[in-house]
VOGU-3710 file (C-alpha; in Angstrom, 3 decimals, decimal comma):
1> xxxxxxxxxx> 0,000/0,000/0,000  1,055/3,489/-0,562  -0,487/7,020/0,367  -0,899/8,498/-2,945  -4,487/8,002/-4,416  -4,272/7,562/-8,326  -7,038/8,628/-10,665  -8,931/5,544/-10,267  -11,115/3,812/-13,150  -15,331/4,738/-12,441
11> xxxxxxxxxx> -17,298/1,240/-11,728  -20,798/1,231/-13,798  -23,753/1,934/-11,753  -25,007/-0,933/-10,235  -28,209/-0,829/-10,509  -30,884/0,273/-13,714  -33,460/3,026/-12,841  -36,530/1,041/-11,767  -40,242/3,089/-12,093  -41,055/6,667/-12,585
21> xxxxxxxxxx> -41,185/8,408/-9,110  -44,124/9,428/-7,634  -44,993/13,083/-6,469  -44,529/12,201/-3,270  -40,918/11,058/-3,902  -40,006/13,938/-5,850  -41,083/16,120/-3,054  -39,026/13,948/-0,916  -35,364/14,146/-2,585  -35,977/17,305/-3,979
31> xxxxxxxxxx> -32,496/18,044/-2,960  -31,533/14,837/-4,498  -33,066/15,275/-8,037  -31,092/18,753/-8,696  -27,346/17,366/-7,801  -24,939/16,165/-10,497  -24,396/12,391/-11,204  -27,446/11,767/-9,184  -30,870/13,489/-10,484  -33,908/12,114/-11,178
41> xxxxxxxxxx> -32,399/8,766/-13,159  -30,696/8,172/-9,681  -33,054/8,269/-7,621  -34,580/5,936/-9,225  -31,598/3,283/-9,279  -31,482/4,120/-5,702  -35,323/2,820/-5,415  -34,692/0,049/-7,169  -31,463/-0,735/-5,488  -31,274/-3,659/-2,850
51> xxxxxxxxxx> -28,365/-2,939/-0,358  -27,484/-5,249/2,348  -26,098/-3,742/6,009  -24,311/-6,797/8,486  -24,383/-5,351/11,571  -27,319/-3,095/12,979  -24,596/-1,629/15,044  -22,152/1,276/15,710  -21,222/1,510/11,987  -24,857/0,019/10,750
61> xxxxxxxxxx> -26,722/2,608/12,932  -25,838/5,691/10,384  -25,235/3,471/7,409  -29,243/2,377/8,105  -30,663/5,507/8,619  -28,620/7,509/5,534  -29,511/4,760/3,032  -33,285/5,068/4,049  -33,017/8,725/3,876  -31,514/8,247/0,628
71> xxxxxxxxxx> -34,597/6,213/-0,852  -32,693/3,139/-1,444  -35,555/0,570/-1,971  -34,548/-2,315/-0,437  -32,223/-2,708/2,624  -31,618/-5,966/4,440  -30,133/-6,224/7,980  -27,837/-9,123/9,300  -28,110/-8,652/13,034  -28,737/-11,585/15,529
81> xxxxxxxxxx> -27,888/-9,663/18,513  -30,358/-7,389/21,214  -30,273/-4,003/22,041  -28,011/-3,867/25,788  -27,634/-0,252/27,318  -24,324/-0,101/26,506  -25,056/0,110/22,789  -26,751/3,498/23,123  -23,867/5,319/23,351  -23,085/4,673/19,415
91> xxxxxxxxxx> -25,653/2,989/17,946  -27,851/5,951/16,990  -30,643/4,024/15,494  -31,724/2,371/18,793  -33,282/4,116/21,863  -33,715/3,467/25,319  -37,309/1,401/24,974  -35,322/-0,888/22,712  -33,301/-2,682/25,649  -33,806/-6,025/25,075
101> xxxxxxxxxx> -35,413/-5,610/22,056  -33,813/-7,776/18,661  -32,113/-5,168/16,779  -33,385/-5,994/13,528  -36,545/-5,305/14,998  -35,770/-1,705/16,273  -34,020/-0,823/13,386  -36,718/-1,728/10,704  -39,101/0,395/12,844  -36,830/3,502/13,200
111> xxxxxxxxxx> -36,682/2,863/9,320  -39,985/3,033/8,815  -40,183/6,206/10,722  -37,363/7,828/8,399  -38,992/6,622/5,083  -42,018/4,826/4,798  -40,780/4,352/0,952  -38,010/1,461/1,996  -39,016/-2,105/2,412  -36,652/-3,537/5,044
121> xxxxxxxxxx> -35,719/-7,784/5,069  -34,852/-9,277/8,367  -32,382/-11,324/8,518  -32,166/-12,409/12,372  -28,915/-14,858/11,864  -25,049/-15,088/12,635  -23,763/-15,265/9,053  -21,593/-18,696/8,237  -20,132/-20,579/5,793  -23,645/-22,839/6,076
131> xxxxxxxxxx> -26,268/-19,389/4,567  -23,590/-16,596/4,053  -24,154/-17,202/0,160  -28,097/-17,153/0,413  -27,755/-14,342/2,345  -25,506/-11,485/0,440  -27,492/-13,338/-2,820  -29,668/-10,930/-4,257  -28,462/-7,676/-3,315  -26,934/-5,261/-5,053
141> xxxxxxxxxx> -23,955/-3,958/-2,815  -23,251/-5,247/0,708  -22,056/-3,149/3,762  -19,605/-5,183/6,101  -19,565/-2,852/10,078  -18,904/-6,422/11,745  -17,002/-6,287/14,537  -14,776/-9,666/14,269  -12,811/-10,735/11,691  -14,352/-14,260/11,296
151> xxxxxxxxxx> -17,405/-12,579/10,015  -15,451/-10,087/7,829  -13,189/-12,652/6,023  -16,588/-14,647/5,623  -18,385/-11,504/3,816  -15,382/-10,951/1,803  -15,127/-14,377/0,691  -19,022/-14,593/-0,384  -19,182/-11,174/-2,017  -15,912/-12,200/-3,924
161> xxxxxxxxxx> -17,536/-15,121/-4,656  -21,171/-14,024/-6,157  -19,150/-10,668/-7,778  -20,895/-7,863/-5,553  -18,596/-5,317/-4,061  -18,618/-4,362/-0,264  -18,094/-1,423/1,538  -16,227/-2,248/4,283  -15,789/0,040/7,756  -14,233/-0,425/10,915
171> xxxxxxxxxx> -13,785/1,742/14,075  -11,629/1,595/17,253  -11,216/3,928/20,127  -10,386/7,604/17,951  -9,423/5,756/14,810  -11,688/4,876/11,989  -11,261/2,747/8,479  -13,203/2,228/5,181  -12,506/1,050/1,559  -14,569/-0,550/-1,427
181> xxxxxxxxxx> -13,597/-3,988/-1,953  -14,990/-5,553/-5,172  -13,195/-9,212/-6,961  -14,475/-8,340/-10,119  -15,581/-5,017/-10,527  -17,358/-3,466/-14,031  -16,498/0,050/-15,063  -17,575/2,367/-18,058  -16,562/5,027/-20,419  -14,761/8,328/-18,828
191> xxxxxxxxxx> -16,798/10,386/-16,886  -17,876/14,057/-18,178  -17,426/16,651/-15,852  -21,113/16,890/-14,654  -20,523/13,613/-12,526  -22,944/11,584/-14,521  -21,717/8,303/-16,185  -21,686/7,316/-19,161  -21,713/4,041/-21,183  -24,548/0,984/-20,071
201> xxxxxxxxxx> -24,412/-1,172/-17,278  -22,092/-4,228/-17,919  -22,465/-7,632/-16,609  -20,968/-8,878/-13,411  -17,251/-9,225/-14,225  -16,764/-7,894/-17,162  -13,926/-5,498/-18,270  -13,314/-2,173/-18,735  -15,737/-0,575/-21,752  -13,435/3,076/-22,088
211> xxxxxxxxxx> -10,031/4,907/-21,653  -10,659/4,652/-17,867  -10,473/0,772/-17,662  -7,867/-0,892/-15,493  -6,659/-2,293/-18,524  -8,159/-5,426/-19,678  -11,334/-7,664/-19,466  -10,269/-10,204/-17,048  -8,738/-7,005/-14,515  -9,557/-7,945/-10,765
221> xxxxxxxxxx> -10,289/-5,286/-7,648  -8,839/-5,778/-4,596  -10,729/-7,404/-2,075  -10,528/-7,732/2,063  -8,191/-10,652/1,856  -6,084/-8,635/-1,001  -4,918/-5,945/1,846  -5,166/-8,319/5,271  -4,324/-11,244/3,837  -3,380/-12,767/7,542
231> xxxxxxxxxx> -5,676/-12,000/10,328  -3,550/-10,672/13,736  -3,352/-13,161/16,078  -6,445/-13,941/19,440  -6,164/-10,745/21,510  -4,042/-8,689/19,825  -6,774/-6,379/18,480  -9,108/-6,302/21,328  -12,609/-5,083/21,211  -14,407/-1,673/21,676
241> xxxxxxxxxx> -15,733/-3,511/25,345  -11,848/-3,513/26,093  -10,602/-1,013/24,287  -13,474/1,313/24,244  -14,837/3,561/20,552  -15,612/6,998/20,581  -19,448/7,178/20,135  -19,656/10,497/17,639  -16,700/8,875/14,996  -19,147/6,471/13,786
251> xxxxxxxxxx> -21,620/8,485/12,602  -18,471/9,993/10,805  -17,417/6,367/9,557  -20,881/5,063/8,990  -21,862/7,831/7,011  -19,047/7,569/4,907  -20,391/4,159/4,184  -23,664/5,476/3,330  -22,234/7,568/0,914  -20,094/4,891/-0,983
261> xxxxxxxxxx> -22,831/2,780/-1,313  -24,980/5,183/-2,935  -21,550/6,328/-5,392  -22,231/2,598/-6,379  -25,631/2,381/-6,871  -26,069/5,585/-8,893  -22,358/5,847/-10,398  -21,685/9,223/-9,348  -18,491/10,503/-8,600  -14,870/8,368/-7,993
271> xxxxxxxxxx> -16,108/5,793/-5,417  -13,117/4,229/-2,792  -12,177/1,386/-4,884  -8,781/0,804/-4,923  -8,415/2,900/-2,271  -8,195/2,819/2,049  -9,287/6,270/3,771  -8,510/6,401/7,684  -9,600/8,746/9,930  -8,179/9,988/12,777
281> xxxxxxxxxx> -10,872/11,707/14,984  -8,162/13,241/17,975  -6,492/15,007/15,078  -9,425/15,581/12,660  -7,483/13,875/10,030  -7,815/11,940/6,711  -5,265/9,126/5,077  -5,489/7,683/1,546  -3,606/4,169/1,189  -3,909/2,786/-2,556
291> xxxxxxxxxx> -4,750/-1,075/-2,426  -4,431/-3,234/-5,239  -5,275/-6,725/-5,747  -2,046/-9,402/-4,758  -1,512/-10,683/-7,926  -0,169/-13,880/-6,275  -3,639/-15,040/-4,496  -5,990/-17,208/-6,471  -9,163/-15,765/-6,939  -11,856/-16,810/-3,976
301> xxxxxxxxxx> -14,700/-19,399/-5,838  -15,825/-21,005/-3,242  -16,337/-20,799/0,886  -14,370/-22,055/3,201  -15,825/-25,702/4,186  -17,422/-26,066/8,353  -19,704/-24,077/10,308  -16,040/-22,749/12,386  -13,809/-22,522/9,392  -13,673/-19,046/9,407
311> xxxxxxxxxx> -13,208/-19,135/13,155  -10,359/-21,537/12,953  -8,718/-19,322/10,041  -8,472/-16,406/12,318  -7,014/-18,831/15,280  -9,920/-18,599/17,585  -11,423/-21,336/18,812  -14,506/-23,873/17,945  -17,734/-22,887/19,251  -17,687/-26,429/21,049
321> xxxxxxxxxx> -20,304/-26,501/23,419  -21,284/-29,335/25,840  -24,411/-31,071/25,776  -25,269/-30,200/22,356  -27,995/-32,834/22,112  -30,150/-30,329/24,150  -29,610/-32,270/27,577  -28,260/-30,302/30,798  -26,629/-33,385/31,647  -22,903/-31,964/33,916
331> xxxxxxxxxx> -20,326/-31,697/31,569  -17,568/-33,919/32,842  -14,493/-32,006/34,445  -12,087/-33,761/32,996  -12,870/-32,660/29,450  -14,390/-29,307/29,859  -15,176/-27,625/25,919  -13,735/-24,441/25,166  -17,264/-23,277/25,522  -19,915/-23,903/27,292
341> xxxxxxxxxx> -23,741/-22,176/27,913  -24,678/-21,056/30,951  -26,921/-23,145/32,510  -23,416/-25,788/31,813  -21,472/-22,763/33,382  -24,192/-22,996/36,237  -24,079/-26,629/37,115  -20,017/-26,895/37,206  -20,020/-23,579/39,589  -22,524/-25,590/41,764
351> xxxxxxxxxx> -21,115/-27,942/44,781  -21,814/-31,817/44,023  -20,582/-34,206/45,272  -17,154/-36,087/44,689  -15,760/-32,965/42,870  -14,691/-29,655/43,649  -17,390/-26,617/42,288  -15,570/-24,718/39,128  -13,591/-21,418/39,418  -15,370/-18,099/38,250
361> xxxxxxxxxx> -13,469/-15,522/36,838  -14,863/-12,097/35,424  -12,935/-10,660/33,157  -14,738/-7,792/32,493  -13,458/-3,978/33,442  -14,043/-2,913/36,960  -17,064/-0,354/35,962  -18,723/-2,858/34,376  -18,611/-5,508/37,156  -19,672/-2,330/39,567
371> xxxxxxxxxx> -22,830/-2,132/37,195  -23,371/-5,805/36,855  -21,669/-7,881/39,726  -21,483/-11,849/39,181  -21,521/-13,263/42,835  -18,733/-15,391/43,707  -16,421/-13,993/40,895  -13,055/-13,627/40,606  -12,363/-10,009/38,752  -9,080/-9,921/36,556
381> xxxxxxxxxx> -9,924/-7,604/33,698  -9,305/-9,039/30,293  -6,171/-7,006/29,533  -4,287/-8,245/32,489  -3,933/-12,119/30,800  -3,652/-10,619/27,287  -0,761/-8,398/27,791  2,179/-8,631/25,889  0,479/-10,131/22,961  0,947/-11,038/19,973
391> xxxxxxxxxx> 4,019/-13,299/21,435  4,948/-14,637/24,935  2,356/-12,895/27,803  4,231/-10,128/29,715  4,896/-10,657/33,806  1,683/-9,157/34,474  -0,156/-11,516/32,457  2,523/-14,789/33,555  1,374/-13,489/37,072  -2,207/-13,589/36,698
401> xxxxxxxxxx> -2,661/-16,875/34,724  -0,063/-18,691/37,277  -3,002/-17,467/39,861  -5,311/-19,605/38,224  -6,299/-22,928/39,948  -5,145/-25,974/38,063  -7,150/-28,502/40,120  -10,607/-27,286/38,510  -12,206/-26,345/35,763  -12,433/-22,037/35,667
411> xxxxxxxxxx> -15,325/-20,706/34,107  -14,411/-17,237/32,249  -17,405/-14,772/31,623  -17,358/-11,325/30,303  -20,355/-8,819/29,029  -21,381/-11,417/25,797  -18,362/-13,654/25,941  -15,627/-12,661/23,132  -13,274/-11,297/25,744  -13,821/-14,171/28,426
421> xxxxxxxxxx> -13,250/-16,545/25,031  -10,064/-15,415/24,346  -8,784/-15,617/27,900  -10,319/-18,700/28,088  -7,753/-19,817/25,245  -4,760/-18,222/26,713  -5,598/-20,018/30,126  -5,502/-23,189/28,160  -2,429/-22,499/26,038  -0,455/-22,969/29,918
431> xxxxxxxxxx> -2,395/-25,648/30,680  -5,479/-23,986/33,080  -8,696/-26,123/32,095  -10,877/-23,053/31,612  -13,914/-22,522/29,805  -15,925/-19,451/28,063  -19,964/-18,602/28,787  -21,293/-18,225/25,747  -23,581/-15,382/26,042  -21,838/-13,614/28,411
441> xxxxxxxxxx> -23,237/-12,280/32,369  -26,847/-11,778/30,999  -26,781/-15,411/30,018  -25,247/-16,171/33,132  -26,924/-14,020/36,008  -30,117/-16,152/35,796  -29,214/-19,436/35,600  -26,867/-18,394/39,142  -30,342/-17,547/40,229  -31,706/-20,629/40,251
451> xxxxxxxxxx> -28,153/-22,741/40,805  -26,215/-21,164/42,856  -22,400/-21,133/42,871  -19,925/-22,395/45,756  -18,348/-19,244/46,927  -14,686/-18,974/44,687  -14,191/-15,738/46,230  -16,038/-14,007/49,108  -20,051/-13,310/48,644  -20,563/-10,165/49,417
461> xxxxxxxx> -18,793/-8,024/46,491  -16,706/-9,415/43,123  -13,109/-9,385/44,134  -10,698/-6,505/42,332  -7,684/-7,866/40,634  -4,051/-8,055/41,891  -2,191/-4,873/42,094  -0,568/-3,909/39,202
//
């Protein structure tokens, strides 16, 4: 990659104006119908356009509501998650009465609120090798704001491999990232200064039909995997839970999302393709990298086989979970999965006899364990077993994990359980016989209710973690 940004060739727009608008929808993007490369012939790709959003989250949240603004026709939403409290800080489409609430749910009804004009497809799942291809199939253009790089290599992979280019954003703490990625992109004939393109709408693949062509008709874009071809090791990028996002920068990123998406659909102006923009929000700054397909790696045509493959790619561990027939039969101590549910998590914490009750550790941050205490927990934040990663831990984490009971099983929880995962699979890198709660303390809290766990620390309060 390099920081210059070279003229870059202009994609074809994606999508053929559908019906005549109504007088209604005039009135409506009246502001859209008088700008350049967008007009009335637009808005009407827009309304015919079908744009798919993963993630109805801190980058979905403006993405969703500037695309419905916008009048695009059809958006789906890949969100299998709920609304929690601490996703109103960011996630701009939600509001308090959505606690709890699926956020597919919330967001198609703040949609509908925005723009009564957009029909908006559920799609309540956790994307995977098994329906990522019926999934992204269909639409037009696909937004990528997931927030783990399982999912992202996975929506890479299937846009690359049904030819539909993704915008593709990414946020942490004051920094923010987003690029066009599209395997096989189709461009047209040079652009005249008005903005609008010209030249028809080419078929999925094919090459370049003017001067502004990359060259020749088999000429490939670069993709995700083109510009992080290896994902960084368990731990070494933590998450915005750990490492905390400011809220404001993603309407900044998300927007810019919004904007490349409709760039594609209409063809106006020189979308990001070929191109990395990061923003810097402490300094109020913006970086161009150029990307370019690796000429070396064989083009994507198919998915990576088994429901974890994707999982295992980026080295984190199976979703294994005990009892998987459905039973709440005790998973047996001696072979404790990497994770487990939390009624599982419940019945190893709980005293029985001829074994000693598991070891709960919370490695969550201390405000959030003063918000949401787990009785009986040990509190270690995250960070402190991580350090010093990628590579050998650092003393502070040698300390902690050497702290960790080797007689028992320890049972690691955290908000939803990505942290608590990946300490889980440090603990068992030295040998600890931990497990994660899938599902995190909300999954937890209740099933404690109702089985209560032998005291690994003292009742009254969640212990703090060792001086450091």
């Amino acid at each position: 990659m390099s920081t210059s940004a070279p003229h870059a060739a202009r994609p074809a727009p994606l999508v053929e104006p559908g019906r005549e608008l109504t007088t209604a929808e005039l009135e409506r993007y009246a502001r859209h119908l008088s700008l350049p490369g967008v007009g009335p012939e637009g808005q009407r790709r827009l309304a015919a356009a079908r744009v798919l959003v993963v993630g109805a989250g801190g980058l979905g949240s403006p993405a969703l509501l500037y695309l419905a603004a916008a009048g695009v026709g059809t958006i789906g939403i890949v969100d299998d998650d709920v609304v929690d409290t601490s996703n109103l800080q960011r996630q701009v489409i939600h509001g308090g009465p959505d606690v709890g609430r699926r956020k597919v749910d919330s967001a198609r009804e703040t949609i509908a609120d925005v723009n009564p004009h957009v029909r908006v497809v559920e799609h309540t799942v956790r994307l995977d090798a098994g329906n990522a291809l019926d999934v992204l199939r269909g639409y037009d253009v696909v937004l990528d704001g997931a927030d783990n790089f399982p999912t992202r290599y996975l929506v890479s992979d299937a846009a690359e491999v049904l030819g539909l280019p993704v915008v593709w954003g990414s946020i942490y703490r004051f920094q923010g990232q987003v690029s066009v990625f599209w395997g096989r992109p189709r461009y047209v004939s040079p652009v005249p200064d008005d903005g609008a393109p010209t030249g028809g709408r080419l078929p999925v693949g094919a090459g370049p039909a003017g001067a502004t062509g990359p060259g020749d008709a088999d000429a490939r874009g670069a993709t995700y995997r083109d510009v992080f071809p290896v994902p960084p090791p368990p731990g070494a990028a933590p998450d915005c839970a750990t490492g905390g996002v400011l809220g404001a920068m993603c309407g900044t990123v998300g927007s810019v999302m919004a904007t490349e998406a409709i760039k594609l659909v209409t063809g106006a102006g020189t979308t990001l393709l070929g191109r990395l923009a990061v923003y810097d929000a402490l300094d109020l700054t913006w970086r161009q990298l150029t990307v370019r397909p690796d000429p070396t790696r064989a083009p994507v045509t198919a998915l990576l086989a088994g429901d974890d493959a994707y999982a295992a790619f980026c080295g984190l561990a199976p979703a294994v979970r005990a009892g998987g027939s459905g039973e709440h039969a005790a998973p047996d101590p001696a072979d404790v999965p990497v994770e487990v549910s939390a009624h599982e998590a419940a019945t190893l914490l709980a005293p029985a006899e001829g074994r000693r009750p598991a070891y709960l550790l919370d490695v969550r941050e201390d405000w959030e364990a003063q918000v949401r205490p787990v009785p009986g927990a040990r509190l270690v934040p995250s960070g402190t077993f991580l350090g010093g990663l990628p590579g050998a831990p650092d003393d502070a984490a040698r300390a902690a994990l050497a702290e960790l009971p080797t007689d028992r099983p320890v049972v690691v929880v955290c908000a939803m359980g990505a942290r608590s995962a990946r300490v889980a699979d440090v603990a068992c890198a030295v040998g600890v016989d931990a497990c994660s709660v899938v599902g995190g303390v909300p999954a937890l809290l209740p099933e404690l209710a109702t089985t209560p766990p032998s005291a690994t620390t003292p009742p009254s309060a969640t212990t703090p973690p060792p001086a450091r």
